[in-house]
C-alpha positions as CSV (number, residue, x, y, z in Angstrom):
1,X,5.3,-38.5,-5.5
2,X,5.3,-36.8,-1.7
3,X,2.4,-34.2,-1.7
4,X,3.6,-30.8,-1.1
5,X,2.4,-28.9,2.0
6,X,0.3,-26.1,2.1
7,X,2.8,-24.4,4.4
8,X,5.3,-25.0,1.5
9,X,2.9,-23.5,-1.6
10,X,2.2,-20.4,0.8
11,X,5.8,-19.8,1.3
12,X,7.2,-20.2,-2.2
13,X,3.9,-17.8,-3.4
14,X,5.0,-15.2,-1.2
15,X,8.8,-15.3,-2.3
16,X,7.5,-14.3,-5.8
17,X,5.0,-11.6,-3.9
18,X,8.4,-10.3,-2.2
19,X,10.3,-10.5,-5.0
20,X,8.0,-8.4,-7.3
21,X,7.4,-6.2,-4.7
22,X,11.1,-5.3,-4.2
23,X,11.7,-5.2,-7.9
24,X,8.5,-2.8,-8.1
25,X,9.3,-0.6,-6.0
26,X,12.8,0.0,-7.6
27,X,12.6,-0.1,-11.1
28,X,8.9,0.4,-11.6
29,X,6.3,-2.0,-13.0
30,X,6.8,-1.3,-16.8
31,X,10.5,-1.5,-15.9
32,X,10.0,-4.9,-14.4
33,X,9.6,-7.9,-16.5
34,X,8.5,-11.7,-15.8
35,X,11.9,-12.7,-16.1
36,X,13.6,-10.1,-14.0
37,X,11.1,-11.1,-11.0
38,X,12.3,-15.1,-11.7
39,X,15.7,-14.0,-11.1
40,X,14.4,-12.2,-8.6
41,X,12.7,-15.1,-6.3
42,X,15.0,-17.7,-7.5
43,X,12.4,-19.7,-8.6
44,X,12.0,-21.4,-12.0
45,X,9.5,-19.6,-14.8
46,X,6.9,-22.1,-14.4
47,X,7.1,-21.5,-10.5
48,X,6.1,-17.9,-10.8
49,X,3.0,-19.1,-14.0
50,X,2.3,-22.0,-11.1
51,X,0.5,-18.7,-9.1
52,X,0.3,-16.4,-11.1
53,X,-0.5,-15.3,-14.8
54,X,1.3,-12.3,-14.9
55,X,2.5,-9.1,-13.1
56,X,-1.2,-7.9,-13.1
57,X,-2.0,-10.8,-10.8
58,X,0.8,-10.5,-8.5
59,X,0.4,-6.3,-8.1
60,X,-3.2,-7.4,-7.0
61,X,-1.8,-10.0,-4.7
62,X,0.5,-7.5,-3.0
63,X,-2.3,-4.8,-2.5
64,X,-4.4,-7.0,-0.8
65,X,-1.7,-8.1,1.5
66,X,-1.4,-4.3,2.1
67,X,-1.8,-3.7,6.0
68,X,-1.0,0.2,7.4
69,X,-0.8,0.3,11.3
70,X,-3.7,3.1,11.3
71,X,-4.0,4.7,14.0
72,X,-6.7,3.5,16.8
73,X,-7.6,7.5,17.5
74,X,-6.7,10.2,15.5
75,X,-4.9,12.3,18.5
76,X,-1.5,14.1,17.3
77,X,0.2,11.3,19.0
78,X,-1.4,9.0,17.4
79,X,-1.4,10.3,13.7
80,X,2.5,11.3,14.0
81,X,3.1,7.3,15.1
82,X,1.2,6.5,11.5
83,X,2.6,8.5,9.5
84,X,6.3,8.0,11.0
85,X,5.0,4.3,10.6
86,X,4.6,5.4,6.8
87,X,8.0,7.1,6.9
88,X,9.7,3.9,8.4
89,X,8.3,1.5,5.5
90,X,9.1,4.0,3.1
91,X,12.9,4.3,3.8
92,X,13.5,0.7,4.5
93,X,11.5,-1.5,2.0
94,X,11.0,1.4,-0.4
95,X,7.1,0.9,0.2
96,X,6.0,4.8,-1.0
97,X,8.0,4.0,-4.0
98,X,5.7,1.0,-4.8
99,X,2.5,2.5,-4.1
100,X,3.4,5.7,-6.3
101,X,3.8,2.8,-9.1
102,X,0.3,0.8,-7.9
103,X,-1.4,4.5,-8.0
104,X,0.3,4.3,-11.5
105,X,-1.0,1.2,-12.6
106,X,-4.4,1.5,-11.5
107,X,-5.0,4.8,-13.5
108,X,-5.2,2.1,-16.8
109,X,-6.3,-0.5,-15.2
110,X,-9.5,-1.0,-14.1
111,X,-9.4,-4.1,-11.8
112,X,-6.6,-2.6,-10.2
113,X,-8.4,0.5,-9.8
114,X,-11.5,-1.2,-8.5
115,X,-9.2,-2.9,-6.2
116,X,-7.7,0.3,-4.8
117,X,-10.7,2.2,-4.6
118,X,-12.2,-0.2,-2.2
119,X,-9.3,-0.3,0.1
120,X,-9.5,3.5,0.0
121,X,-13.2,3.8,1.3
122,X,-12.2,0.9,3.7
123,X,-9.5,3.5,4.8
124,X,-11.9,6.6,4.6
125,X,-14.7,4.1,6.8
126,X,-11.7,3.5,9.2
127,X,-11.4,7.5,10.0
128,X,-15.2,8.4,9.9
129,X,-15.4,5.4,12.4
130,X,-13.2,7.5,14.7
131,X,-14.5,10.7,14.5
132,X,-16.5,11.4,17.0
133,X,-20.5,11.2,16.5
134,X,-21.9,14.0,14.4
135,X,-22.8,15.1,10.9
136,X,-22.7,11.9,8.5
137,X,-22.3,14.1,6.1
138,X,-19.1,16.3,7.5
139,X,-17.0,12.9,8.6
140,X,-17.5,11.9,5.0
141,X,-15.9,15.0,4.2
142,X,-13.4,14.7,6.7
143,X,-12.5,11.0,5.7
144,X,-12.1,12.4,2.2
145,X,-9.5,14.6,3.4
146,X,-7.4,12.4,5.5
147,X,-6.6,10.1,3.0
148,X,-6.1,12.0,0.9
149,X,-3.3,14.1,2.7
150,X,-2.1,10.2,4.2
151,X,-2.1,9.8,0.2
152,X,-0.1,12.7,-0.3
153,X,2.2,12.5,2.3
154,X,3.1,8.9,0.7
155,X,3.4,10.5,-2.6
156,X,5.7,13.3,-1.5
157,X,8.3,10.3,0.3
158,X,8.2,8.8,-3.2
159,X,9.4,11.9,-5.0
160,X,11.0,13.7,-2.4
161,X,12.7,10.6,0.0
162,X,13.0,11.7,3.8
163,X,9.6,14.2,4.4
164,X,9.2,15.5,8.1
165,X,6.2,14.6,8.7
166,X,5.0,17.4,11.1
167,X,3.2,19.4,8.9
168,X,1.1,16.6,7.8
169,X,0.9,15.4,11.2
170,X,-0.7,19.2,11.9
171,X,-2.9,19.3,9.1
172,X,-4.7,15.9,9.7
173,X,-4.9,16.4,13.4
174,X,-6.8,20.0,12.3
175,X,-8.7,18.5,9.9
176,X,-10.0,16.3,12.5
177,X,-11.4,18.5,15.0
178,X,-15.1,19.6,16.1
């Protein structure tokens, strides 16, 4: 029997990781069965078990595969280019949609949870890592905050659709300065 590539195990894994994630993001998680994300990948039931147990496994696989363009300085140039980055991802792939539902999800469970909190301090270590030298203390603050109006500007193209993202863009730039 020919041994299957590596190449070829990655690819087939991340149909199923594109599939679910589509599916997620437009009927939910609880909406979204096993079978519905075989249809989905057009791959056979014991294809989608060959990687994964279950949907649990295959919302953590699509977090950590999770890659944001943040910004390299936190100028107003560079923060509106994120979030319109944000804004971009949310209209075409439906990506605010998804992480409304992985915010979901992690509220009852904890390894998702676990798995979300770290890549939020990664994302909070990101911004303090930008500010510029001061008070620990404050750019802990200030990393806080970020996120969490990055987090709500998400949340708002998830419920709302289109948001300008000016105002955010104005409040995080604010936030952000000595």
């Amino acid at each position: 029997m020919p041994k299957v590539s590596q190449a070829h195990l990655d690819a087939r894994r991340q149909q199923i990781i594109d599939a679910a994630r589509a599916r997620f993001a437009t009927d939910g998680f609880a909406r979204t069965s096993m079978p519905d994300i075989v249809r989905a990948s057009g791959l056979s039931t014991g294809a989608i078990y060959r990687y994964f147990k279950g949907k649990d496994e295959i919302v953590a696989a699509i977090c950590e595969q999770s890659s944001q363009a943040f910004p390299a300085e936190l100028t107003a140039e560079a923060v509106q280019d994120f979030l319109e980055h944000i804004r971009t991802l949310a209209r075409e792939e439906g990506h605010a949609r998804l992480v409304a539902q992985i915010y979901a999800e992690a509220a009852v469970s904890p390894s998702l949870a676990a798995l979300v909190d770290r890549q939020l301090g990664e994302l909070r270590a990101a911004v303090v890592a930008l500010l510029p030298d001061g008070d620990p203390a404050r750019a802990g603050r200030i990393a806080e905050a970020f996120v969490a109006l990055c987090q709500g500007y998400s949340q708002q193209l998830a419920v709302r659709g289109d948001v300008d993202p000016a105002p955010f863009t104005e409040a995080l730039v604010a936030i952000t300065e000595p």
